[in-house]
C-alpha atoms as one frame of an Amber mdcrd trajectory, in Angstrom:
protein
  -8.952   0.711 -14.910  -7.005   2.062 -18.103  -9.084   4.561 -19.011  -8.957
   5.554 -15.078  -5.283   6.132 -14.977  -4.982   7.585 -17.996  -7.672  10.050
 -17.052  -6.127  10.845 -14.079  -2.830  11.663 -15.571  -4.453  13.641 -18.191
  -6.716  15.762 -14.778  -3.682  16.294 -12.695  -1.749  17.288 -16.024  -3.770
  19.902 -17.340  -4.737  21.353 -13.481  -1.009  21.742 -13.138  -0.909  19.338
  -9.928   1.759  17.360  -8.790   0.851  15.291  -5.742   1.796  11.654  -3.696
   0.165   8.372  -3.831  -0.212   5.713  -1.346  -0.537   1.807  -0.624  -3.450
   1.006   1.304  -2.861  -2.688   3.215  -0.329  -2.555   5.830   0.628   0.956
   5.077  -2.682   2.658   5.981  -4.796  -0.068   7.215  -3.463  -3.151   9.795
  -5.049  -5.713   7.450  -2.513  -8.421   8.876  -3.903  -7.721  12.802  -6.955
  -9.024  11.418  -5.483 -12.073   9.204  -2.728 -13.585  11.485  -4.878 -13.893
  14.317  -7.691 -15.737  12.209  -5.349 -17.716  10.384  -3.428 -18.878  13.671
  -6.911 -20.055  14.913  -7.651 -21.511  12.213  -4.691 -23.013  10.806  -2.126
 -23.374  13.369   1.210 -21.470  14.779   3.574 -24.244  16.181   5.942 -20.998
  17.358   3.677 -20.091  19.639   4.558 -16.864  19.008   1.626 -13.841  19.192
   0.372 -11.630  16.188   2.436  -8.963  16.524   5.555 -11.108  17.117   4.436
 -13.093  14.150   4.270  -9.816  11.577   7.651  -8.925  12.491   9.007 -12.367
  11.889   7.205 -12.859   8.187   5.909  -9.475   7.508   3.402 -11.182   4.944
   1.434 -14.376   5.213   3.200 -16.171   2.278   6.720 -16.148   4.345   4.986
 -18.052   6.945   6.357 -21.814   6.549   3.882 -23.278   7.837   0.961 -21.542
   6.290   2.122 -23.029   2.535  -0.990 -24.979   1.962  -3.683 -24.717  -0.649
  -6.211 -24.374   2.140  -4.168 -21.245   3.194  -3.954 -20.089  -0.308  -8.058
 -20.319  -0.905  -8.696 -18.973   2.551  -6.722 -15.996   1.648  -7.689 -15.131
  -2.048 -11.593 -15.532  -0.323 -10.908 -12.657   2.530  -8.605 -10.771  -0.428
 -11.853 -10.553  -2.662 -14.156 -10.004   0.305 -15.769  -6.323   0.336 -16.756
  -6.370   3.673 -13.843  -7.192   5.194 -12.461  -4.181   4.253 -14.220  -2.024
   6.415 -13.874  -3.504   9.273  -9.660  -3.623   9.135  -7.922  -1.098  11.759
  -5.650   2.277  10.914  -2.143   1.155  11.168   0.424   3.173  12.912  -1.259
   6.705  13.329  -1.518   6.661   9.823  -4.763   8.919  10.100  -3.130  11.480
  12.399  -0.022  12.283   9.845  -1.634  12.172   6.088  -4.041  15.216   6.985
  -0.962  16.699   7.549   1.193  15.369   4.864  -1.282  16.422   2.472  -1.178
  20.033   3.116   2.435  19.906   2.390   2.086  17.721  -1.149  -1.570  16.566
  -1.864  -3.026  13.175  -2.193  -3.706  12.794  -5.441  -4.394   8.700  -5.210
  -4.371   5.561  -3.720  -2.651   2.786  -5.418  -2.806  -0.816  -4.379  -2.412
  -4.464  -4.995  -6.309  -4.889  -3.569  -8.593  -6.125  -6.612 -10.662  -4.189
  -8.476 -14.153  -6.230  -6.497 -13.436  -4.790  -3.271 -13.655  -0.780  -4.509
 -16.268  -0.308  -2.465 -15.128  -1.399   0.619 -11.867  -0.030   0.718 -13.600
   3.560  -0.692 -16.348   3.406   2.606 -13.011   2.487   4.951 -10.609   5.504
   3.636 -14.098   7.733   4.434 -14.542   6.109   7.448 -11.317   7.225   8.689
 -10.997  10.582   7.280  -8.231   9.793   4.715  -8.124  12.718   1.867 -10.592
  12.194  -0.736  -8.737  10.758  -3.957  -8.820   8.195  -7.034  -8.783   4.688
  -6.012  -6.796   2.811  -8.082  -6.617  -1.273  -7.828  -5.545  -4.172  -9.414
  -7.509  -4.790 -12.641  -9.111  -8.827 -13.390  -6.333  -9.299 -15.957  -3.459
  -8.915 -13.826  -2.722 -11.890 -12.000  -1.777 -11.515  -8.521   1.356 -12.553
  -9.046   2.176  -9.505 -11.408   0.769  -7.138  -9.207   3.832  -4.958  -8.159
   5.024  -5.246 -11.621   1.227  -3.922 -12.495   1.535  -1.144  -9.905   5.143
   0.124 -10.795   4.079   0.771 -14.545   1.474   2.899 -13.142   3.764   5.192
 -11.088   6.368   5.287 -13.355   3.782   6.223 -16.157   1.971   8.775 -13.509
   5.244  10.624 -13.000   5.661  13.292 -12.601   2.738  14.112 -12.265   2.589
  12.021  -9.113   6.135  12.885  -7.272   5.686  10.195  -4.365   4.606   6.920
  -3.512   4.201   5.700   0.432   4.415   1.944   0.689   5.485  -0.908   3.078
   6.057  -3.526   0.102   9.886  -2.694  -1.128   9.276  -5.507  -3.791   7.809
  -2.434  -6.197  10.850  -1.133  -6.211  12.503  -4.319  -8.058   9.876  -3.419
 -11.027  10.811   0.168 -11.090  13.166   1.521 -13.920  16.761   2.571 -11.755
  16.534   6.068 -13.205  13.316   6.186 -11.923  12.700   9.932 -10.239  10.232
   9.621  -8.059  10.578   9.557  -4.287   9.451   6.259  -2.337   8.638   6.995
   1.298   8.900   3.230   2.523   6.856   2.946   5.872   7.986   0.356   8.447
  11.537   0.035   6.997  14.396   1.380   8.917  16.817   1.095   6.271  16.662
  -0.430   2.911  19.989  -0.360   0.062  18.423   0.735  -3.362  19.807   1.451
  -6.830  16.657   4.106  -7.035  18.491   6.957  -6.028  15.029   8.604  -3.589
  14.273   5.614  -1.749  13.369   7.187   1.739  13.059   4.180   4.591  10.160
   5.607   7.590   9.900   2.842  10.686   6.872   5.274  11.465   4.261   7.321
  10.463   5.811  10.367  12.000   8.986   9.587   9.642   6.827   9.636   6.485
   5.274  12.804   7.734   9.149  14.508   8.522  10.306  12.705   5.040   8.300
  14.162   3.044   8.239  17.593   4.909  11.968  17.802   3.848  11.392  16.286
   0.509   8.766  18.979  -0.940   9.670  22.039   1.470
């Protein structure tokens, strides 16, 4: 995965193109509409309260209080490292109706994300599937753990500037791993507001934000 970033730097470098890179999981694809509802049947929601009701509440599976179990914990790192899965996970949030766009106006140079590296093929067949721009897949190598993985994926942005200018994501925790003088624009989907000391943090409740946000940002 080394050699791929650097590579990719070193392409987009010498070709002279400066581009944006995106998340995938709940930023592109609706991976949680397909885990909360599983994991309520499975595991229990004492709330009573539905999926979408639930997402808004915790945003990710670990805030849910009563999901803090190890049978939680191996049920999830199982559907995290399982290929299949990833094809058949929804488009969030007209997500496939805007990037067309938004890559006409700054192209998509990668995708970036948490995923491990054992579900490339998956996630590759999905962004196809959907008609997402055709660009490097980048994901989390075996040696970083989990639990290092937005640490793992700020060091790549902040070494790809500036050659990549943007990064769309719905995970603000990257941005406690980025450097404060850090340049580059985040375009932070599902967020309405959000206080940062990175001076281009750029908060999008929807898809049709990002697409205006970064319309304005690389006019």
């Amino acid at each position: 995965m080394l050699k791929d970033i650097i590579k990719l730097k070193k392409q987009l470098s010498g070709n002279k193109v400066k581009g944006i890179a995106l998340d995938i999981d709940e930023t592109l694809s609706f991976t949680l509409n397909n885990w909360f509802p599983r994991l309520q049947e499975k595991f229990g929601n004492p709330e009573g309260l539905n999926t979408i009701e639930l997402i808004r509440k915790y945003r990710y599976v670990q805030n849910v209080p009563y999901w803090h179990s190890p049978e939680v914990f191996e049920w999830v790192v199982e559907n995290v490292y399982n290929d299949a899965l990833q094809e058949e996970l929804e488009v969030i949030g007209e997500a496939d109706k805007y990037l067309p766009r938004i890559h006409k106006i700054k192209p998509v140079v990668a995708y970036i994300s948490n995923r491990p590296v054992e579900v490339t093929k998956g996630t590759q067949a999905w962004l196809a599937k959907h008609g997402f721009p055709k660009a490097p897949l980048l994901l989390r190598p075996n040696y970083i753990h989990y639990s290092l993985a937005n640490n793992w994926k700020a060091t790549v942005l902040d070494y790809l500037y500036p050659e990549i200018e943007g990064y769309v994501d719905d995970n603000y925790n990257v941005l406690t791993h980025l450097p404060e003088d850090y340049p580059g624009h985040i375009f932070l989907y599902d967020m309405k507001e959000y206080d940062s000391k990175i001076k281009n943090v750029h908060p999008c409740p929807t898809w049709e934000s990002v697409y205006l946000a970064i319309k304005q940002t690389f006019k």
